[in-house]
N, CA, C and O of each residue as an XYZ file, in Angstrom:
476
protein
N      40.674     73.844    -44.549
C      41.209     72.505    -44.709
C      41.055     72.073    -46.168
O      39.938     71.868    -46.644
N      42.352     71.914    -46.984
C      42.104     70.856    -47.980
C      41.563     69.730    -48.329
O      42.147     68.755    -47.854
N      40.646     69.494    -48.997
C      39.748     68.137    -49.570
C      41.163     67.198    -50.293
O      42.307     67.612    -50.483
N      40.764     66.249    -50.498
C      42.323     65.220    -51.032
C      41.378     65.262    -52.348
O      40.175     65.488    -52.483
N      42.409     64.953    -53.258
C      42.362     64.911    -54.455
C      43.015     63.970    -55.056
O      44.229     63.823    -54.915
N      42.093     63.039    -55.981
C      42.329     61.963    -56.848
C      43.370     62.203    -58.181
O      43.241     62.682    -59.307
N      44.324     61.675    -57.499
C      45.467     61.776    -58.938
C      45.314     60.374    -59.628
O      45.321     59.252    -59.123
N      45.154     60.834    -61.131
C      45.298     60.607    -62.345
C      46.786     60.328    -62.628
O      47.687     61.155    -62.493
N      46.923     59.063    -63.037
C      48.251     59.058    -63.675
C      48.338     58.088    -64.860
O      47.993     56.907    -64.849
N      48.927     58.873    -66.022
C      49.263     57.986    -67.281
C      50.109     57.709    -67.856
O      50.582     58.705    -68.403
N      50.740     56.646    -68.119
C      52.049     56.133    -69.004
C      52.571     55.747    -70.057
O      52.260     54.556    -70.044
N      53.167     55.915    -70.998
C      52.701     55.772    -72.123
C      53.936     54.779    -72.708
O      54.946     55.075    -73.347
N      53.479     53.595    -72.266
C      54.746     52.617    -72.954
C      54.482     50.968    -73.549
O      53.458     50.378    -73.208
N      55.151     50.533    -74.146
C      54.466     49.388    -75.049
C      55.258     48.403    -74.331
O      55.099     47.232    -74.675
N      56.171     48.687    -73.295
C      56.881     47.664    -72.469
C      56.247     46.807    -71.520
O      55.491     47.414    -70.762
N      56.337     45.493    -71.324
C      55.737     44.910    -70.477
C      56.297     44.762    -69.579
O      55.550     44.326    -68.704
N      57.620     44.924    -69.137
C      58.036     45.352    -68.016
C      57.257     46.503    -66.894
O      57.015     46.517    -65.687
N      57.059     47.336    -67.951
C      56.567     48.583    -67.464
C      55.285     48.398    -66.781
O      55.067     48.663    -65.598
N      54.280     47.818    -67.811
C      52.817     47.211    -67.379
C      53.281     46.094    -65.817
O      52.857     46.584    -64.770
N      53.771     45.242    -65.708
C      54.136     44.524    -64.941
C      54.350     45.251    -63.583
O      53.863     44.714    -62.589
N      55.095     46.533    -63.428
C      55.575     47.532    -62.526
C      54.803     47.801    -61.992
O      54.708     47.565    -60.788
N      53.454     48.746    -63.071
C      52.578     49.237    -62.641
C      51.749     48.485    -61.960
O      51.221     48.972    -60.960
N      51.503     47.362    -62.287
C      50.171     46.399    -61.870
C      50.935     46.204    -60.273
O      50.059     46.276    -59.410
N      51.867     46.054    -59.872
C      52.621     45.146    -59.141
C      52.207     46.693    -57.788
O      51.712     46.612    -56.664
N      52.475     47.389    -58.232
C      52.169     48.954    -57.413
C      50.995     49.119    -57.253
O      50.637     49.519    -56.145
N      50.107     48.902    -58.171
C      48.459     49.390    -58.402
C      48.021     49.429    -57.094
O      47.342     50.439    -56.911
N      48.169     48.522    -55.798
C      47.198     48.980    -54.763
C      48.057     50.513    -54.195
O      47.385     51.161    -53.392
N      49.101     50.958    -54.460
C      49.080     52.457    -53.442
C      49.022     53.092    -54.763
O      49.815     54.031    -54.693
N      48.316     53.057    -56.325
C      48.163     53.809    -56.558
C      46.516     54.515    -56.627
O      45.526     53.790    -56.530
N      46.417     55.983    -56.804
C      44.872     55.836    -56.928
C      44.282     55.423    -57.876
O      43.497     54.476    -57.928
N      44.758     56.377    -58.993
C      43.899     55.935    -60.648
C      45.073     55.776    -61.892
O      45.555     56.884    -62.130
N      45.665     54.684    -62.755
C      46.591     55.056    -62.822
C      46.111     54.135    -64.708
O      45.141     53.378    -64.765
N      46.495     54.264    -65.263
C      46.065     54.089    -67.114
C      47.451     54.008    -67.635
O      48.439     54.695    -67.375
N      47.244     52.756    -68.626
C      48.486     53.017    -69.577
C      48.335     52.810    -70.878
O      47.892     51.806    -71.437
N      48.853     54.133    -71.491
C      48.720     54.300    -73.254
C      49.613     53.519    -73.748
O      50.820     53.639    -73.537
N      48.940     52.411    -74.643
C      49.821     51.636    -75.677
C      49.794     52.096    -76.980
O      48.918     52.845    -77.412
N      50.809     51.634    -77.673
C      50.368     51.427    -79.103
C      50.348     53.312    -79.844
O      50.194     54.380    -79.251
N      50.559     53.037    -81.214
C      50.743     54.538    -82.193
C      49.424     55.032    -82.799
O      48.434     54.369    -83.110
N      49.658     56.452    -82.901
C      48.570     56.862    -84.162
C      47.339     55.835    -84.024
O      46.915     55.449    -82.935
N      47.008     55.584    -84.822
C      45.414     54.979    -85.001
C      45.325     53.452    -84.115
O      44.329     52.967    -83.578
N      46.571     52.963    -84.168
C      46.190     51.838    -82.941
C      46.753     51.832    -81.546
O      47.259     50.875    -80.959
N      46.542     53.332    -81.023
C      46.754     53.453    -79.691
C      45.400     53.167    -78.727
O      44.273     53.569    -79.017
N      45.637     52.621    -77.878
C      44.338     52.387    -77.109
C      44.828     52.913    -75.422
O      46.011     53.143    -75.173
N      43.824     53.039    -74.454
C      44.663     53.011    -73.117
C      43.671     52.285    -72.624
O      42.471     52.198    -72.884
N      44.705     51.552    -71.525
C      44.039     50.720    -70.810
C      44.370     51.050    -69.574
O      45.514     51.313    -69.202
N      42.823     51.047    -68.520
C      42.661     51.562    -67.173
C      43.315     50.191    -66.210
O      42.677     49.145    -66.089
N      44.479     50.379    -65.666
C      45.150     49.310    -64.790
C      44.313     48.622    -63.747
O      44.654     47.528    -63.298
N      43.093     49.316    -63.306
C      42.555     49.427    -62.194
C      41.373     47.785    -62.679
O      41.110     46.907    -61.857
N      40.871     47.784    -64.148
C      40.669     46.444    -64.222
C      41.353     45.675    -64.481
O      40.874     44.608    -64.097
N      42.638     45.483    -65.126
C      43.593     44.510    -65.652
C      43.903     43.936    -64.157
O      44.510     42.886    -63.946
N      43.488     44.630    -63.360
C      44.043     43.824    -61.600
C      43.203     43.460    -61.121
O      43.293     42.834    -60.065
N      41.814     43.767    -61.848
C      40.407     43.641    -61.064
C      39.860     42.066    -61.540
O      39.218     41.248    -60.881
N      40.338     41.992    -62.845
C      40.156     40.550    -63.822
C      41.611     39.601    -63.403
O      41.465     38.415    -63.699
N      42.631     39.853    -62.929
C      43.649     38.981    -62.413
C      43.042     38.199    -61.293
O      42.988     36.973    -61.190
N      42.547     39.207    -60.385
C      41.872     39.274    -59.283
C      41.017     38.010    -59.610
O      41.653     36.958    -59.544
N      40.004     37.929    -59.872
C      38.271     37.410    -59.972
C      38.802     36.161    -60.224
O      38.352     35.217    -59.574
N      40.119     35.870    -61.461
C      40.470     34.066    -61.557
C      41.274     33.372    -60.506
O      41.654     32.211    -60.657
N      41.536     34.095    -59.425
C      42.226     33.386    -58.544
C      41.775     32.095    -57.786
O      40.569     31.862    -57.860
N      42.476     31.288    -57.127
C      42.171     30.476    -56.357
C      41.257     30.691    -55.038
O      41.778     31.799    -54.910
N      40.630     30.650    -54.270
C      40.029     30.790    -52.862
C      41.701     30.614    -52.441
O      42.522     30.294    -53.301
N      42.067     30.850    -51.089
C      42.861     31.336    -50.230
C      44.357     31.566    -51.023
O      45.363     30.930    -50.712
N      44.319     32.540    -52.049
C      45.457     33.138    -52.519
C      44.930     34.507    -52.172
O      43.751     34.837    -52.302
N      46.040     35.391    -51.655
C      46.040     36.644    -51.180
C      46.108     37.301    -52.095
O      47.076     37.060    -52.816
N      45.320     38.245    -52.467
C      45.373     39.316    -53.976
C      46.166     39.763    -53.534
O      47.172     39.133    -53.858
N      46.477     40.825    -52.706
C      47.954     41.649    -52.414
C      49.316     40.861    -53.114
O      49.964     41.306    -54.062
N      49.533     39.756    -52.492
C      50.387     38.956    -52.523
C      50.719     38.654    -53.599
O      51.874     38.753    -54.012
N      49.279     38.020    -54.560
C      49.512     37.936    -56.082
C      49.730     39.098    -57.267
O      50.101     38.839    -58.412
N      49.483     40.173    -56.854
C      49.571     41.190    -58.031
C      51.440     41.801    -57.329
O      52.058     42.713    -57.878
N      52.078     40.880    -55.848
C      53.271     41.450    -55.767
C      54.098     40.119    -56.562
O      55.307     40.203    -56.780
N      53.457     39.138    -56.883
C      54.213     38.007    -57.161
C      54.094     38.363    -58.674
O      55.026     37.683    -59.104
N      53.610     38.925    -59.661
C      53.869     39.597    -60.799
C      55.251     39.512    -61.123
O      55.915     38.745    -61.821
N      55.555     40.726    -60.273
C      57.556     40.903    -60.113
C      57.779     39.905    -60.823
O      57.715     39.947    -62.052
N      58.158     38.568    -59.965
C      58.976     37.458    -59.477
C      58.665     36.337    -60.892
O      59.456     35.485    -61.298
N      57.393     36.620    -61.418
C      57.249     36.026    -62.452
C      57.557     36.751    -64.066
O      57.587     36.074    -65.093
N      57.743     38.061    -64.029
C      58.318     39.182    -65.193
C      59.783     38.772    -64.745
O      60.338     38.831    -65.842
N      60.534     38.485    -64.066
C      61.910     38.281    -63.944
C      61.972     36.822    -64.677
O      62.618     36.695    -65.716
N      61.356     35.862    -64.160
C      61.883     34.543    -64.521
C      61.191     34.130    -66.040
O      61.645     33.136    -66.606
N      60.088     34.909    -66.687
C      59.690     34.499    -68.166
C      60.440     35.128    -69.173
O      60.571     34.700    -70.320
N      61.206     36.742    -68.450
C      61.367     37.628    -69.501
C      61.479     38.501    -69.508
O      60.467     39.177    -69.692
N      62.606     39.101    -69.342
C      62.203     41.105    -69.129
C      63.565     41.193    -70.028
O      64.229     40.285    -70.526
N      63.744     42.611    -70.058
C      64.234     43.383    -70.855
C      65.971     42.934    -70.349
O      66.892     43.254    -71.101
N      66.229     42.270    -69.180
C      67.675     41.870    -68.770
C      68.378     40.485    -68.656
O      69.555     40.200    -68.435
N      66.997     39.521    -68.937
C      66.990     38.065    -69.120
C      66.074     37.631    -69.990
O      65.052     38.206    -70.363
N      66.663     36.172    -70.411
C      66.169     35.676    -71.072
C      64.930     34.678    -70.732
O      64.953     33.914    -69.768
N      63.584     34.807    -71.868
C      62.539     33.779    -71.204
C      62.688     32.238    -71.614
O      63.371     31.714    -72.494
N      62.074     31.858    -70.954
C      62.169     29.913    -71.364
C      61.976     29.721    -72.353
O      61.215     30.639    -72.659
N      62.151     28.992    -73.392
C      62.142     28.808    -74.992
C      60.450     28.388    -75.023
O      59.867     27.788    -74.120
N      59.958     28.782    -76.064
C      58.312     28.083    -76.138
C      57.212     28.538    -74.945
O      55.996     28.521    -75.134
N      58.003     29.043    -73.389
C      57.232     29.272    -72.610
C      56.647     30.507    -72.367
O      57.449     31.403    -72.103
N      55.152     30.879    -72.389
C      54.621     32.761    -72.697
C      54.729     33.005    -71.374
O      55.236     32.122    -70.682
N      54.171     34.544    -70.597
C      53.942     34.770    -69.548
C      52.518     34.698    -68.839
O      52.297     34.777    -67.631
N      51.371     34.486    -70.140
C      50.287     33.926    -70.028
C      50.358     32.479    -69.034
O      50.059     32.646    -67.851
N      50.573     31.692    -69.283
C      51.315     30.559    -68.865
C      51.616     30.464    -67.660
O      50.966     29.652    -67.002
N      52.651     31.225    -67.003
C      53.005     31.547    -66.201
C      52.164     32.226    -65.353
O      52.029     31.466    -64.394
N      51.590     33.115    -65.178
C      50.547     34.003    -64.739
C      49.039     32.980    -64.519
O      48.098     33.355    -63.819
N      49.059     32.085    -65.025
C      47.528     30.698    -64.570
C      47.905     30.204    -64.122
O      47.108     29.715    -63.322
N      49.649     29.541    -63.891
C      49.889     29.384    -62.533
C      49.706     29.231    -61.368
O      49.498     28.335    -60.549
N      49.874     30.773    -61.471
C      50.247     31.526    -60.278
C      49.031     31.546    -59.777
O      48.994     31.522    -58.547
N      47.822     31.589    -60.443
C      46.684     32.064    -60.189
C      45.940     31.115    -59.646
O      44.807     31.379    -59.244
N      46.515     29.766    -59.548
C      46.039     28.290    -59.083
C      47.290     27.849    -58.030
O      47.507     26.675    -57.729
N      47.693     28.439    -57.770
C      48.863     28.114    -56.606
C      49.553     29.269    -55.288
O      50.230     30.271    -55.516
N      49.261     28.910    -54.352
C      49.603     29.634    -53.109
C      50.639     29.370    -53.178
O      51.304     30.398    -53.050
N      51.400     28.309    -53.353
C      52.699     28.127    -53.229
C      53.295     28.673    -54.171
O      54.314     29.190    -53.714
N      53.203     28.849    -55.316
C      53.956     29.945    -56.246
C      53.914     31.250    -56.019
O      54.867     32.003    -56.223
N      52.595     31.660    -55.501
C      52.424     33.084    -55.304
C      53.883     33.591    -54.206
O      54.679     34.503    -54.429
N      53.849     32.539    -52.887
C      54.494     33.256    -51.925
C      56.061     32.870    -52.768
O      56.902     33.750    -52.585
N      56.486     31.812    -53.555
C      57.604     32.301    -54.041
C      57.925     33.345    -54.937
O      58.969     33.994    -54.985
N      57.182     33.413    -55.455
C      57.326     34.717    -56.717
C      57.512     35.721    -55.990
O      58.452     36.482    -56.219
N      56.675     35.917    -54.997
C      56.208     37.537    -54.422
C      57.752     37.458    -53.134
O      57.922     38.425    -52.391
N      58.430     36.593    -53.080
C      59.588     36.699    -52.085
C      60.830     37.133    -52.944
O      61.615     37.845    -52.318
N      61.087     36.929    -53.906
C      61.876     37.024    -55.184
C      62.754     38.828    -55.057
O      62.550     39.908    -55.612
N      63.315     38.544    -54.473
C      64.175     40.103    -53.954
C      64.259     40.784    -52.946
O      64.947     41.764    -52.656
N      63.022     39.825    -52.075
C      63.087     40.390    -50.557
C      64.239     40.479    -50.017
O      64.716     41.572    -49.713
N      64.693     39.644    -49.870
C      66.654     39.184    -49.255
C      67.333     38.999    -49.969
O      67.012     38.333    -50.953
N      68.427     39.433    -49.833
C      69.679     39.396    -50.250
C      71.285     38.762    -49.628
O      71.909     39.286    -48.706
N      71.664     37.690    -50.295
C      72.785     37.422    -49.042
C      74.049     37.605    -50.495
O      73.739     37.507    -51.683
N      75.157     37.824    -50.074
C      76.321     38.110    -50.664
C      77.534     36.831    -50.320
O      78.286     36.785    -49.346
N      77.419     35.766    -51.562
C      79.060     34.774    -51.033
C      80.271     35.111    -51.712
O      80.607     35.157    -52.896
N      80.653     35.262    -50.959
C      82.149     35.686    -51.386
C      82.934     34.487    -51.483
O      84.123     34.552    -51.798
């Protein structure tokens, strides 16, 4: 019988889209790191706390699951690589929010569930 084995996974991108993806996935992944940055100011950072410190500022009855899926919903509406963000407004900002509101969480984290088509 095979023993399971802990996969390692690393990414190497300066996109915050990308970071956003990953975090938003982090619970089915096992161990998962992302390399930023060139030559002498590359650093990597282990995803596994950037979700662990999202985590710890939350509100009492906000669902961590829920909030690291409401990520998504808030990388769409500050800013990604296909829209535009609010003038003056960061994703910092946005993200303390979220982190003080159940009611934002479950909208953010619904943000593509359904789909209806008007013709």
């Amino acid at each position: 019988m095979l023993g399971t084995r802990e996969i390692r996974v690393s990414f190497h991108s300066d996109d915050t889209d990308v970071l956003v993806l990953l975090l938003a996935h982090s619970p089915s992944l096992t161990k998962c790191y992302m390399k930023k940055g060139r030559g002498a100011k590359t650093r990597i950072i282990d995803l596994s706390l950037v979700v662990n410190s999202l985590e710890m500022q939350l509100d009492p009855g906000i669902d961590k699951n829920c909030f690291i899926k409401a990520l998504i919903g808030v990388q769409a509406i500050t800013g990604c690589d296909t829209i535009s963000a609010f003038s003056g407004k960061g994703k910092w900002k946005a993200v303390q929010l979220l982190q003080r509101s159940e009611k934002y969480v479950r909208a953010m984290a619904s943000i593509g569930e359904e789909w209806e088509v008007y013709l």
